[in-house]
N, C-alpha and C positions, 0 to 999 in steps of 0.2 A: 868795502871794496877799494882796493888800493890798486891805481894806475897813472904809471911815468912818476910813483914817489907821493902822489896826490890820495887822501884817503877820502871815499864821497860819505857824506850825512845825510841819511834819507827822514823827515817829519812826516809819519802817517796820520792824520787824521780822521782818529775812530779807532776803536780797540773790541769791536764787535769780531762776531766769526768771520766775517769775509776779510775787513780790514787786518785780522790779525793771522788769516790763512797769506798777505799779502805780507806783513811785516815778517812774518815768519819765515817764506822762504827769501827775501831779501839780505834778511839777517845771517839765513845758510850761505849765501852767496859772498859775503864777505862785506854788507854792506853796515854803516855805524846806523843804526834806526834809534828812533825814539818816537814813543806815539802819544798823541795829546786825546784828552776824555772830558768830558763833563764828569762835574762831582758827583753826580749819582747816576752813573750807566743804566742802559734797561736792557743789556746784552740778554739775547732767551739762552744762545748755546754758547753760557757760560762754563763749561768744561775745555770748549777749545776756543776761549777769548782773553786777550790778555787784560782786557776792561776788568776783568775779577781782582788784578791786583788794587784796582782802585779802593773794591771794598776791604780785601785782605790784606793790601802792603806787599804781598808779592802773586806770582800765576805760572804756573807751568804750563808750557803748552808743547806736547811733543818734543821734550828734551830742552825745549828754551825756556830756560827761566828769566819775566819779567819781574820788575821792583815798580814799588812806587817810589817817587824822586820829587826834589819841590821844584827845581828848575833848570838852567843849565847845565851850572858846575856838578853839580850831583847826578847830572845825567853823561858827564863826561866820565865822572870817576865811576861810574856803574858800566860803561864801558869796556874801564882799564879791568873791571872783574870781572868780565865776560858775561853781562847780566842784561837785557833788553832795557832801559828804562822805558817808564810811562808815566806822565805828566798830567796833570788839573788843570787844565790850559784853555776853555773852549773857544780863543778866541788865536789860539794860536800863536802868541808872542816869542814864545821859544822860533821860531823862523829865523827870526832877526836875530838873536839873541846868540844861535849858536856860532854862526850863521848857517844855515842850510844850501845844501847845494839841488838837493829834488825834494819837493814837495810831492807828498799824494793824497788827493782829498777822497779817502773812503769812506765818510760819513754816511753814504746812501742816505742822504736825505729827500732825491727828487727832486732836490732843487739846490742851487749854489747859495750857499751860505757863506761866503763873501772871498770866495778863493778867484786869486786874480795869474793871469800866465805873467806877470812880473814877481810874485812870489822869490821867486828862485829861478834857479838859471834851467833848469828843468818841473815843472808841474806836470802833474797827469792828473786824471781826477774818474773818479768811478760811475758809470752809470749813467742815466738820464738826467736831465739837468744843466748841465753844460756844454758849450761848442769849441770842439776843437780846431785852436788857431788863435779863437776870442778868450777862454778863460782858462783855457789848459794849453799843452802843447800837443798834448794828445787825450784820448778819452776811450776807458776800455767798455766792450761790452757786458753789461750786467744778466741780460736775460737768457733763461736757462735756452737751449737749442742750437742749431744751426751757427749760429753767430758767437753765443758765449766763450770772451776772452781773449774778441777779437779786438786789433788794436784799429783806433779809427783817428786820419790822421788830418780830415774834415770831416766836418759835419757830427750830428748827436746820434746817441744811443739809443736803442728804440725806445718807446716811452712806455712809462711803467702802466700794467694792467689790471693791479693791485688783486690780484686770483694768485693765489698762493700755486707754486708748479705742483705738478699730481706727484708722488712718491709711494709706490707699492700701489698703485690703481686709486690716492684718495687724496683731493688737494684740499680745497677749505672743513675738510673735515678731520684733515689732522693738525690743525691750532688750534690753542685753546686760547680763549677769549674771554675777555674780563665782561659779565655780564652787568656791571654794579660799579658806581666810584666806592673808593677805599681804599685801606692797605690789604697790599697782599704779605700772602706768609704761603709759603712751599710746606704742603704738608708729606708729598712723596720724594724722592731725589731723582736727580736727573742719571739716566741707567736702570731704574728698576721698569721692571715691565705691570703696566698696566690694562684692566679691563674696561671696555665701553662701560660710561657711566659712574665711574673710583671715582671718587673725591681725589683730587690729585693736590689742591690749594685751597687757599681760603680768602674770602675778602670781605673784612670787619666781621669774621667768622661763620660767613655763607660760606659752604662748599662752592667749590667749581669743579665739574667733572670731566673726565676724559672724553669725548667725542667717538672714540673708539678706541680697538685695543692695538696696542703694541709697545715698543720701549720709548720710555719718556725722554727726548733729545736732548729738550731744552726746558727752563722755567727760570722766570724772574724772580732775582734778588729779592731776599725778607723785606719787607720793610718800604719797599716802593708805594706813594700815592697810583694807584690806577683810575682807570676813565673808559665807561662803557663801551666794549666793542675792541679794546687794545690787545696786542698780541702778548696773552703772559707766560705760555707754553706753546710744546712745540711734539706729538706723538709722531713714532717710524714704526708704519707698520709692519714695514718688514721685519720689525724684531732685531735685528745684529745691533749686543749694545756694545760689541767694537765700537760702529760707527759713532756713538754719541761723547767718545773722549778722542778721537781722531780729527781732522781737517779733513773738508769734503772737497770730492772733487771739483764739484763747482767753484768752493775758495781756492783752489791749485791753479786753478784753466783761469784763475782772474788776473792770480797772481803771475801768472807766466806772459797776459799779456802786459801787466806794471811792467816785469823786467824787460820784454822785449821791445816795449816805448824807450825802457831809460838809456839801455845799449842803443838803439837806434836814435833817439836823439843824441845822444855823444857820439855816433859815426856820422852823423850828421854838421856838428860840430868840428869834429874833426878834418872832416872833407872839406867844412869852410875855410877852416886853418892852412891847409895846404893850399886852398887855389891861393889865397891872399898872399902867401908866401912864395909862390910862382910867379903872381903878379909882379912880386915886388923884386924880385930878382931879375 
């Protein structure tokens, strides 16, 4: 996004489906994004996460195409080819490096893992976790209802209730969950419709089954260590396997309040620039 000649660089944090439904329309907006990841993501709705370039080197997501990139400069010239970069970063160094001008920490971790409101001259930060004022500049709502995508400009986000939201009438019964430590291996793909009970994965070559039927959203990357009780899929019962290569609406309504924090803190900004400049006249 370029304004008065200024082009802004936004550092996401996290290449999951929410973070990257956030990166995504950012990036429609005009803004320079580049998103940092851990070296082994455990994205489930890796169809609409940019986190999958990490394991492929690149990710489509709804017309944007992400790269893997080793740091800055290569995330500049990924830029100049109109390409998202996403970075191995987990600790976030690219900030400084680029420098950044907004920070957004969508990790959804539930807790702040070490994102500070001097970051950059704008930070937001997603979800429970953080207080806005103290570690952000602002902090959007995460949970599904009434509230979600609300921008909150004190105080936190409701806290998390870890009950998966209900979708077509069934909430914790449409994850599927690693019953056993080991590697997993995707034995169906995400898109195909599945029946209560299908072996959908495996781990150390125990089946895992569907919980019920309908189309498979999400599932973890081959090859991940799992740990009993983890979320390694993801069933919609309602069937439409549009929805499982598309951004949900919940990642849009999150993403609309990211934008409407960063516009408002730069009119924010702005309005401070004028009174001072009154002043000083």
């Amino acid at each position: 996004m370029t304004v008065l000649g200024k082009t802004f660089r936004v550092v996401v944090k996290g290449g999951g489906d929410l973070a990257s439904g956030v990166a995504w329309r950012l990036w429609n907006s005009g803004f320079q994004v580049v998103i940092t990841e851990v070296a082994q993501p455990t994205a489930i709705r890796r169809a609409v996460s940019f986190a999958e370039a990490v394991w492929e080197g690149e990710a489509v997501v709804e017309g944007v195409r992400a790269r893997r990139v080793s740091g800055a400069a290569e995330a500049e010239a990924a830029w100049t080819q109109g390409i998202l970069p996403i970075v191995v970063d987990p600790s976030a160094r690219i900030v400084a490096q680029l420098p950044a001008d907004i920070v957004v920490d969508a990790i959804l971790a539930k807790q702040n893992l070490g994102t500070r409101m001097t970051d950059a001259p704008i930070v937001i930060a997603l979800g429970p976790g953080f207080t806005a004022g103290v570690d952000a500049h602002a902090v959007i709502e995460t949970m599904r209802g009434h509230w979600l995508g609300r921008v909150i400009w004190d105080g936190q986000a409701l806290p998390n209730t870890g009950i998966p939201a209900e979708m077509g009438g069934h909430g914790e019964r449409r994850v599927i969950r690693a019953h056993r430590a080991g590697a997993f291996r995707g034995v169906r793909a995400i898109g195909d419709f599945v029946e209560e009970g299908e072996t959908v994965a495996e781990i150390d070559g125990e089946p895992v089954p569907a919980r019920l039927s309908g189309v498979l959203r999400g599932l973890l990357h081959d090859g991940l260590s799992v740990h009993p009780g983890m979320k390694v899929g993801d069933v919609d019962p309602r069937g439409e396997r549009e929805h499982c290569f598309t951004i949900s609406d919940k990642a849009l309504a999150i993403a609309g309040g990211v934008l409407e924090a960063i516009l408002g803190c730069m009119e924010k900004d702005t309005t401070k620039s004028r009174s001072h400049q009154e002043t000083q006249s």
